[in-house]
C-alpha positions in Angstrom: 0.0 0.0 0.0 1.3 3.6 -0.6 0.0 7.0 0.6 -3.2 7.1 -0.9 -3.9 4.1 -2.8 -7.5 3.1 -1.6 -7.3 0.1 0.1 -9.0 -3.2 -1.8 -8.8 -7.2 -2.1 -9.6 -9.3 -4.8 -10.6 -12.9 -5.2 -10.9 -14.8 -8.5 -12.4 -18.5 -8.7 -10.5 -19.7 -11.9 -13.4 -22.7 -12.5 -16.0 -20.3 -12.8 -13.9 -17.1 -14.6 -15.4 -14.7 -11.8 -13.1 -12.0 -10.4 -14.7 -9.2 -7.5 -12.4 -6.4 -6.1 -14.3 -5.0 -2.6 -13.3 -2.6 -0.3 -12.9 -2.6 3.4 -16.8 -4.1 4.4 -17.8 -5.6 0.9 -18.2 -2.2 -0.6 -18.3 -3.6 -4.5 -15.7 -2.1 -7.1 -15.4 -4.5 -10.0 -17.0 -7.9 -11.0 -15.5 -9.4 -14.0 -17.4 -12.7 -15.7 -16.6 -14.7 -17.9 -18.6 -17.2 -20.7 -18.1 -20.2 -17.4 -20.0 -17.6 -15.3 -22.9 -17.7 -17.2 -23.2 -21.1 -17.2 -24.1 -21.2 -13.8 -27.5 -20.1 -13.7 -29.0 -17.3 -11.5 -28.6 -19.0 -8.2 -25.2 -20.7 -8.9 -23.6 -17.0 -10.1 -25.5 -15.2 -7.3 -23.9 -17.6 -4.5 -20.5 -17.5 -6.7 -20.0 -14.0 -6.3 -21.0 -13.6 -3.4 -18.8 -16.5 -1.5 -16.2 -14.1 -3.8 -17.5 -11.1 -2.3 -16.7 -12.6 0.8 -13.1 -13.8 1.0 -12.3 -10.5 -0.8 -14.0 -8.7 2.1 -12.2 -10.8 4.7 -9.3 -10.0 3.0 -9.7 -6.1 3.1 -10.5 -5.9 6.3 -7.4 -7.6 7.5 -5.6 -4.7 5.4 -7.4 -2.1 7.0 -6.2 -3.7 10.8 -2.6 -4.1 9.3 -3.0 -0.5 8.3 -4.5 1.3 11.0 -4.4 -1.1 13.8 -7.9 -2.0 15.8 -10.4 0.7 14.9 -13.3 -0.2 17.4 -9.9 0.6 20.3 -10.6 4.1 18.9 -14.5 4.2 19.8 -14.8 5.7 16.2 -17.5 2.9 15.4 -16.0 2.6 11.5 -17.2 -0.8 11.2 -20.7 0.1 12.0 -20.6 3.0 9.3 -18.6 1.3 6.6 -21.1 -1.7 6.9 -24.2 1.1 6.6 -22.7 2.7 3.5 -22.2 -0.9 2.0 -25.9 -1.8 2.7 -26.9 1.9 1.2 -25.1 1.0 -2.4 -25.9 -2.5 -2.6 -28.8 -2.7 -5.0 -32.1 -4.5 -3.6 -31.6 -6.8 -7.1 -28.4 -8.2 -6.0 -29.4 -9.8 -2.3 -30.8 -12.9 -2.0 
């Protein structure tokens, strides 16, 4: 990480060709399919992506503790805010 690079995580599953970056809480930057992807039906890509969407997150939000140390120490209650503004942008079509 340098100065003011946004901190993210990717995960890619190379069976299915589906690549997510997130940042810190699951906030969604990039989903990349491919022709396997489609293949798996609505249900099968919608649980895909979102076991994706989870490592990825898991993945960030170990950066962010690398980064900034224990947050909820600070009383600043940035998990409870970054998990709001995920649920605010994540569109009612995508949960399941």
């Amino acid at each position: 990480m340098t100065g003011d690079a946004p901190i993210t995580a990717r995960a890619h599953d190379p069976d299915t060709g589906i690549s997510v970056e997130v940042g810190p809480g699951g906030g969604l930057r990039d989903l990349v399919l491919d022709q396997r992807s489609l293949r798996l039906g609505q249900a099968g890509l919608a649980r895909a992506v979102l076991a994706l969407v989870d490592t990825a997150t898991a993945r960030a939000n170990a950066r962010v503790r690398r980064a900034v140390g224990e947050v909820d120490a600070l009383g600043l209650g940035v998990a409870a805010r970054m998990a709001e503004s995920v649920e605010d942008t994540t569109p009612e079509t995508w949960r399941v």
